[in-house]
Every structure is written in structure tokens, then in C-alpha cells.
C-alpha positions as CSV (number, residue, x, y, z in Angstrom):
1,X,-135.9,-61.1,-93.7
2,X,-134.9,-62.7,-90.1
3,X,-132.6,-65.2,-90.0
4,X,-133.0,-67.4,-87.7
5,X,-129.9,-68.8,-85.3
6,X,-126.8,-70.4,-87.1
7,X,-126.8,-74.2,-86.6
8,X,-123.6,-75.7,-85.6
9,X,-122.5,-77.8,-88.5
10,X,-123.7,-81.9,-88.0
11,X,-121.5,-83.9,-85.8
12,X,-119.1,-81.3,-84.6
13,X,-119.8,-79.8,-80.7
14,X,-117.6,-77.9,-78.9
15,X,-115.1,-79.4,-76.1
16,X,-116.9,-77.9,-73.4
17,X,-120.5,-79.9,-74.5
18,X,-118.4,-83.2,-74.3
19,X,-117.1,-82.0,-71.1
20,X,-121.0,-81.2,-69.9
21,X,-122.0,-84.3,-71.0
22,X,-119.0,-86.5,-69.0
23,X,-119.6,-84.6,-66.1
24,X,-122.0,-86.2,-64.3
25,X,-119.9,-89.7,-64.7
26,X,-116.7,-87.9,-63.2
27,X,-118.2,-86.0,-60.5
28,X,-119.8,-89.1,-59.3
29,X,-116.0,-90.9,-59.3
30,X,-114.6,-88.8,-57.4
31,X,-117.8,-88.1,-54.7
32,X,-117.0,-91.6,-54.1
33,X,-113.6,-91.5,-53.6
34,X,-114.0,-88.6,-51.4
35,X,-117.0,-90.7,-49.5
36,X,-114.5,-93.7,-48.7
37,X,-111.4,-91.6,-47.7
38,X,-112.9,-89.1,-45.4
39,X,-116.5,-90.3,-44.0
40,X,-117.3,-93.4,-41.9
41,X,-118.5,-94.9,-45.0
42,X,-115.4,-96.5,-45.7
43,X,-114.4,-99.9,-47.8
44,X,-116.7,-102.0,-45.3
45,X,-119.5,-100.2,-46.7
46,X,-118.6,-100.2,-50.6
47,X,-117.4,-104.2,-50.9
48,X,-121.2,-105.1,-50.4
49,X,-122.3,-101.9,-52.3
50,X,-119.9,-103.4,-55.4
51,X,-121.7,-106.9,-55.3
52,X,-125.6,-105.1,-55.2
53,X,-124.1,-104.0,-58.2
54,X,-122.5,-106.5,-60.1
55,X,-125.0,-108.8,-59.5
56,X,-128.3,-107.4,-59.6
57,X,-128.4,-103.4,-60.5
58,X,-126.3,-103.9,-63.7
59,X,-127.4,-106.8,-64.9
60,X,-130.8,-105.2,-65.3
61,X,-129.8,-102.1,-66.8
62,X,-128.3,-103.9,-69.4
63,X,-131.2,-105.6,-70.4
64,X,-133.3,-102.5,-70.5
65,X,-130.6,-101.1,-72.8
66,X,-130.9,-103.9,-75.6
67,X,-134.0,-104.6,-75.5
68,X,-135.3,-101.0,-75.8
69,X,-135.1,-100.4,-79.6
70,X,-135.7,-103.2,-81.5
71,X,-132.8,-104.6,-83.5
72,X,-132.7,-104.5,-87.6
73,X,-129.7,-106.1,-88.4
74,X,-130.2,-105.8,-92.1
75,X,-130.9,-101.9,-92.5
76,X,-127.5,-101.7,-90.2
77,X,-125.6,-104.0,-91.5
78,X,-122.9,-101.8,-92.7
79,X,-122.8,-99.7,-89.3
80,X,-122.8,-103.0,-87.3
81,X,-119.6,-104.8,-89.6
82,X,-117.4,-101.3,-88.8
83,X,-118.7,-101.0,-85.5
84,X,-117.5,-104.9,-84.7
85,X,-114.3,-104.6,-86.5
86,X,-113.5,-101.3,-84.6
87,X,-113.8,-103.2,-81.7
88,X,-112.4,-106.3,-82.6
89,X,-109.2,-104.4,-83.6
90,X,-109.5,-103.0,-80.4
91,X,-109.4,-106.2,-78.2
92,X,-106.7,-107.6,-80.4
93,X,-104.4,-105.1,-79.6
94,X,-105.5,-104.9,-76.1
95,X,-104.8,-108.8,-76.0
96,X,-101.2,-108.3,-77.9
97,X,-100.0,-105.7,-75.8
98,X,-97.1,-108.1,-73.8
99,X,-96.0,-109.5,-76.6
100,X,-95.5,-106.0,-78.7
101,X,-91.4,-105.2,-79.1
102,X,-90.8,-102.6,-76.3
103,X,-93.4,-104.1,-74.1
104,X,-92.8,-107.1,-73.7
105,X,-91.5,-108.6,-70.7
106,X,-92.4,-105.0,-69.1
107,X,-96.1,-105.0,-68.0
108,X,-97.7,-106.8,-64.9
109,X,-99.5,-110.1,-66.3
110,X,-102.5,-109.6,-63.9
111,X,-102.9,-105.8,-64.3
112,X,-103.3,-106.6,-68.0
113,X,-105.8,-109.3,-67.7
114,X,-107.9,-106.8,-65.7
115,X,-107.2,-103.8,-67.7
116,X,-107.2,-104.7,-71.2
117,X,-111.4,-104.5,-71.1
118,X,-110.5,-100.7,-71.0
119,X,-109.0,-100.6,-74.1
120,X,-112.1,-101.6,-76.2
121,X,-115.3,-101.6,-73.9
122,X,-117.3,-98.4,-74.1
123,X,-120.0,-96.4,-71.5
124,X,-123.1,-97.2,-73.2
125,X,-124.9,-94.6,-71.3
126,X,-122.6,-91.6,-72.7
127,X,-123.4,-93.3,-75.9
128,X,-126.9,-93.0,-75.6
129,X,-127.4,-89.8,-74.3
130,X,-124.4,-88.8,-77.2
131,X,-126.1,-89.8,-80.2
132,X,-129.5,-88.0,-79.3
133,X,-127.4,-85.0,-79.2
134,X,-126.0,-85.5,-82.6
135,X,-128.5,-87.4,-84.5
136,X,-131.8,-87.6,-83.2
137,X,-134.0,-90.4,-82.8
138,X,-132.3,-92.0,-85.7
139,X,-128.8,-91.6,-84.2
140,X,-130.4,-93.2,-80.9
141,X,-131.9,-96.3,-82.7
142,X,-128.6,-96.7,-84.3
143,X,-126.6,-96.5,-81.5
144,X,-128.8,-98.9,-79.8
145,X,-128.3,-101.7,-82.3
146,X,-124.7,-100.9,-81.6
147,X,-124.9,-101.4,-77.9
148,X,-126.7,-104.5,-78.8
149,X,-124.5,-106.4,-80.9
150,X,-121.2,-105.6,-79.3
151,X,-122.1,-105.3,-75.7
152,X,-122.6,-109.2,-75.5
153,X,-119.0,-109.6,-77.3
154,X,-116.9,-106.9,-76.0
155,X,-118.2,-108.8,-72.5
156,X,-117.3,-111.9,-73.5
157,X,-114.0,-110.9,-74.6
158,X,-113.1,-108.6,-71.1
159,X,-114.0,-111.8,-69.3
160,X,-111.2,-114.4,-71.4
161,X,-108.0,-113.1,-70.0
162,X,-109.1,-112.6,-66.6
163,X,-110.7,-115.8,-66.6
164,X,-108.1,-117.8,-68.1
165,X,-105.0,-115.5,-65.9
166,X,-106.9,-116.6,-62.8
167,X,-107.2,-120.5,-63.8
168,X,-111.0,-120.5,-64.1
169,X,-113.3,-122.0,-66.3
170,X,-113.8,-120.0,-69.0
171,X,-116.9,-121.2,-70.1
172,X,-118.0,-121.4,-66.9
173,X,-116.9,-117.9,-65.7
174,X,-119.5,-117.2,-68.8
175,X,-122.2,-119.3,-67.4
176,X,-122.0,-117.8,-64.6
177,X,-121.2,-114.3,-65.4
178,X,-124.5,-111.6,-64.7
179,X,-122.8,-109.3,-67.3
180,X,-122.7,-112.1,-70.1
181,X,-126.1,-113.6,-69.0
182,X,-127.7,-110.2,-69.1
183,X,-126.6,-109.2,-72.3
184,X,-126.9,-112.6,-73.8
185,X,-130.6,-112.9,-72.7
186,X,-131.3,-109.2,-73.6
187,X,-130.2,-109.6,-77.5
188,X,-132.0,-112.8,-77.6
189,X,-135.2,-111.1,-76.0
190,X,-135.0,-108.3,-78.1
191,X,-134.6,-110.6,-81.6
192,X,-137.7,-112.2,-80.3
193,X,-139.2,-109.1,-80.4
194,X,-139.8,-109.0,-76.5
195,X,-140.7,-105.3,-74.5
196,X,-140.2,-104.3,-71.3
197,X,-144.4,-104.1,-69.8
198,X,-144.9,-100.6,-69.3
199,X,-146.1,-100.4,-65.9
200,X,-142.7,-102.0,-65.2
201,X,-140.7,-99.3,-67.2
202,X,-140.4,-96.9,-64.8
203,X,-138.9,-99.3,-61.6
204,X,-136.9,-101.1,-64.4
205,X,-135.9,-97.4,-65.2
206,X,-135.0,-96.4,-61.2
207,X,-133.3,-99.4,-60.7
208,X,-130.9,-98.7,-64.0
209,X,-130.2,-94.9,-62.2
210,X,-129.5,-96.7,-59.3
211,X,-126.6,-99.0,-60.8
212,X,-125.1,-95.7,-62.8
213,X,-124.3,-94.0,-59.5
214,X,-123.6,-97.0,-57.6
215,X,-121.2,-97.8,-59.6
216,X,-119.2,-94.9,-60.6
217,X,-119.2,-93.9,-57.3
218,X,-117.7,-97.7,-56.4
219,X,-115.3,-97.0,-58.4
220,X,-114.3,-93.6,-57.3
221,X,-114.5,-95.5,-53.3
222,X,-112.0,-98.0,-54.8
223,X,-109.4,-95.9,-56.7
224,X,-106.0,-95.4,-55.8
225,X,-104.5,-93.1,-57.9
226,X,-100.8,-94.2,-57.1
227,X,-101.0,-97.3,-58.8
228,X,-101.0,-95.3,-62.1
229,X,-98.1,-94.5,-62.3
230,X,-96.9,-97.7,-61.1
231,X,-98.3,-99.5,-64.3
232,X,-97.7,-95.9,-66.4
233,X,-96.8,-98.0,-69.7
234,X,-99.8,-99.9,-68.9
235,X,-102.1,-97.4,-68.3
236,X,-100.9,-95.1,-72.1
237,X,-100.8,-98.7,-74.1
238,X,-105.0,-99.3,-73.2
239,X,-105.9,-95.6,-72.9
240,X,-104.0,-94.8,-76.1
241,X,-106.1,-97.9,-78.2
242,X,-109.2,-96.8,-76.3
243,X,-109.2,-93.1,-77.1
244,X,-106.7,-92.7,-80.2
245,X,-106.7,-96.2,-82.4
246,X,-110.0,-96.9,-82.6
247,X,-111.4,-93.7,-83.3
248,X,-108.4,-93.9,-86.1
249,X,-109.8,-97.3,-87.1
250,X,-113.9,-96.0,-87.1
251,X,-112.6,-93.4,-89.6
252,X,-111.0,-96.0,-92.5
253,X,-113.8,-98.4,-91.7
254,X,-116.3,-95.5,-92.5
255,X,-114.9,-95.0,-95.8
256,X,-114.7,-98.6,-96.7
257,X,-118.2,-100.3,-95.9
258,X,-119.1,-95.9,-97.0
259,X,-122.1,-95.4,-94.3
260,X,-123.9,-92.4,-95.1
261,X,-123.7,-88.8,-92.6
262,X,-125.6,-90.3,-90.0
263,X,-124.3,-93.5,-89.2
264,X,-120.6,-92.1,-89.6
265,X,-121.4,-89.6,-87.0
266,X,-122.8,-92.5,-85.2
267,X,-120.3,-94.9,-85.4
268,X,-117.3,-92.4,-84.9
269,X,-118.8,-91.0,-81.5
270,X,-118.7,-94.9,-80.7
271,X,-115.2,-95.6,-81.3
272,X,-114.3,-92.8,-79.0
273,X,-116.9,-93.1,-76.0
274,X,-114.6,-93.2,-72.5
275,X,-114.5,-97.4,-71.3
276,X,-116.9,-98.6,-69.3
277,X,-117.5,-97.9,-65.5
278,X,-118.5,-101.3,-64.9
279,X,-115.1,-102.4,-66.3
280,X,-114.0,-101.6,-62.5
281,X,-116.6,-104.2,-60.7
282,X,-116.4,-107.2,-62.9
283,X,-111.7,-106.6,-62.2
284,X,-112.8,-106.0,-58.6
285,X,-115.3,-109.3,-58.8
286,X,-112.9,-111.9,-60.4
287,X,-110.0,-111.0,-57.7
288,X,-108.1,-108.3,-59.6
289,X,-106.4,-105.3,-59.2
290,X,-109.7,-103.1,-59.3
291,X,-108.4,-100.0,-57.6
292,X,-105.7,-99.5,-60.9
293,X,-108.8,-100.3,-63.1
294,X,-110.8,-97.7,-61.4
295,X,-108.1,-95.5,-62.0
296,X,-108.2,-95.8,-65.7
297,X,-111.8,-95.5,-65.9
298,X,-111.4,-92.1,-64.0
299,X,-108.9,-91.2,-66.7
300,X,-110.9,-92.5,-69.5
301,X,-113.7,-90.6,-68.4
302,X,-111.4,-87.0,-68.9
303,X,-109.8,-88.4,-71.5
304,X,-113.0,-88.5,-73.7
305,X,-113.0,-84.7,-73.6
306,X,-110.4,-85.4,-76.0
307,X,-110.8,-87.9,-78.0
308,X,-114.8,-87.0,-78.8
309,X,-113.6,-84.1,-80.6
310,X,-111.0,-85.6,-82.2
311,X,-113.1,-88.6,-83.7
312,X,-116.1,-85.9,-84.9
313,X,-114.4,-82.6,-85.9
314,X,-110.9,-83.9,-87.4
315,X,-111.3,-87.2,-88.3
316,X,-114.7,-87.9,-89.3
317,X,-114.8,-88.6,-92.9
């Protein structure tokens, strides 16, 4: 009898899939930094580039993203409570960090009001396109609730230090915010059980390409890789929460609300997904540091080689 080819067991890829599936992100970080540093097309050209971005090409792409799959909070409930808490955990350390023993006194107030979003906001897109990979169409509904639950928070809660360290409004920094107002309105649309038309599906769909590259390659324009090691204790404190706590946190929280295979797989992929490109443009937007937060995105970006195997081979439950 012919045997057909041995499946890889569930949830487990090798390193060099994770490092196939981040390439595309990376490659585009540092095109852009090459771009700025040796063409014409220098910062005069990316500022402008960075505000096409944070205002209008992002802004849409997270609403397609929510309002895609529709939401059942009840058949998810479990998934949703560890996925929350994983991050929640996450920005509670991220917010703690200056006041931890060894620490404190020792890090740059502003550079942690911009980068502590790092250390608990996660590339949806990688997420996505992960979960496919692993689970199927299930695994891609399920991350999509996922994305739509905590994208609205995890926003909120990267705008609150940098907002209240640069003596703004917070409320109205969130009023005003295209990230917040994006995702607010997408969950919201997506409750009410709204749909993207479908003759409008595939320009909504170009115009969400658009803002990937954009903006990775924004970020890659406005890196400057010295500053790492400037903030070094920094940079391990939000990277280390990002890529070796909360995937440590997804595996107890598995166990205690005791999610079947599926959304294990699901939710452990999530707690280790590399930050958020866009956690460069809204630092670069509210008048931070952005080229240090670029920086870490670059890293978080390698760094999920890492940590993707880490949360599905050894750790998941």
C-alpha cells in the first residue's frame, strides 16, 4: 500500500518557515532604510510618506481587518479572556518597567512612553497569514476575533503613556487618534453585522497593500540603529515581554480557561507574533523618538524567528 507524505505534526513548523513567512516584513525595513540613506529620496520624501500613512492607508486597513470575519464572542469566549489577559499582562509590565528594582531611575522617560507599545502590540498581518498556515479557515476566523477584540485595546493602551508623557489630552488624543477611530468603528461595524460591498473589496484590498509597504518601509527610512544600544536596557526589557513573557503567559492561560488544539495553537502563535510596524508612525506622529522605535520593530521582526518556535514546539501545552 502507498503511503502517502508524512504530515508535520499540528502547530509545530520549522524555523526556516517562520523565517519565510517574516521575510517579506524585514526585507521591506531595510529597502527603506537603504532608500533614505543612499538615493535622493531622503527624509523630505518619507515625513509626508509617514502621514499618507498614519492617517489614511492604515486607518483603512484596519477596518478591513475587523470587519472581515464576523465576530462570535460567545463560541470564543475562552480564546478571547486568555488572549486579553496575555496582553493585558503584557502592557502592565510594559507600563511598570521604571519602577522595576534594577531599572528604575535607569531608562529614558520618553523612549519608554514610545516604546512600551512594543512590548504588547502584535503585526496583525503575520497573524493572519500565520494561522492559515497552522489551522485553516478555522484558525483564520479565530485569529480574526482576536485581532478584533484587542486591536482596539492594545491601541488605546500604546496611546496613554505617550499621551499623558507629552501633556496631551488623553481623551482627546483618542478622539482624535485614526488608529483608535479605525478600530473603534471597525468592531462596532462588524458587531452590527456590517460588510465591506464587494465591488469595493478589491480597492479596499490595494489600498491595505499599499499601507503594509509604506510603512515598513517608513520605518526602515527612519531607523537609526545606534540608538539601540543607547537605550540597550530598554530595548531587552520590551523585546524580552514581547517575545519571551507573553508567550510564557499564553501557555498557563491555555491550560487554565483549557482551549482545545486549535485555539491553543491559535492563541500561542498570538502571544508571540513580532510588535507592530505601525508602532513606529503613531511614536513618529505624537513627537517621539521614532527612529529607536523603528529600531525595535526591525528587531522584533528577527526576533520572531525565535520566539514563534519557542511558543508552538516547546511551550505549547
Amino acid at each position: 500500500m502507498r503511503r502517502g507524505p508524512a504530515r508535520r505534526p499540528a502547530g509545530i513548523l520549522h524555523a526556516v518557515n517562520y523565517a519565510q513567512l517574516l521575510f517579506p516584513d524585514f526585507s521591506l525595513i531595510l529597502f527603506g532604510y537603504l532608500v533614505c540613506r543612499y538615493t535622493a529620496l531622503n527624509r523630505t520624501v518619507w515625513q509626508p510618506v509617514e502621514g499618507l500613512v498614519y492617517y489614511l492607508l492604515f486607518p483603512v486597513l484596519l477596518f478591513q481587518s475587523i470587519v472581515r470575519s464576523p465576530i462570535h464572542v460567545g463560541e470564543a469566549s475562552g480564546l478571547i479572556g486568555a488572549g486579553v489577559l496575555t496582553g493585558l499582562c503584557g502592557i502592565g509590565l510594559a507600563y511598570v518597567l521604571p519602577r522595576l528594582p534594577g531599572l528604575s531611575g535607569r531608562l529614558d522617560v520618553r523612549d519608554h512612553a514610545a516604546s512600551a507599545q512594543v512590548a504588547f502590540r502584535f503585526n496583525s498581518f503575520i497573524g493572519l497569514a500565520l494561522a492559515e498556515r497552522l489551522a485553516g479557515a478555522q484558525g483564520l476566523q479565530m485569529i480574526a476575533v482576536l485581532i478584533g477584540v484587542c486591536v482596539p485595546l492594545f491601541n488605546i493602551a500604546a496611546v496613554w503613556p505617550m499621551a499623558r508623557g507629552g501633556q496631551h489630552g488623553f481623551l482627546k488624543e483618542l478622539m482624535r487618534n485614526p488608529l483608535i477611530i479605525a478600530t473603534g468603528t471597525g468592531l462596532a461595524a462588524n458587531l452590527l453585522g456590517f460588510r465591506i460591498p464587494g465591488w469595493m473589496e478589491p480597492s479596499v484590498t490595494r489600498v491595505g497593500a499599499a499601507s503594509i509597504a509604506l510603512g515598513l518601509m517608513s520605518a526602515g527610512a527612519g531607523m537609526q540603529l545606534g540608538l539601540l544600544t543607547r537605550g540597550a536596557l530598554l530595548s531587552v526589557s520590551v523585546l524580552s515581554i514581547r517575545h519571551l513573557v507573553q508567550p510564557l503567559v499564553a501557555c498557563v492561560l491555555a491550560r487554565w480557561f483549557r482551549l482545545d488544539a486549535v485555539q491553543t495553537t491559535v492563541l500561542m502563535a498570538f502571544s508571540a507574533l513580532p510588535t507592530a510596524s505601525t508602532c513606529y508612525v503613531l511614536a513618529a506622529r505624537m513627537g517621539y523618538n521614532g527612529p529607536y522605535v523603528a529600531g525595535l520593530v526591525t528587531l522584533s521582526t528577527v526576533l520572531g524567528v525565535l520566539s514563534l518556535p519557542l511558543a508552538l514546539g516547546w511551550l505549547a501545552p
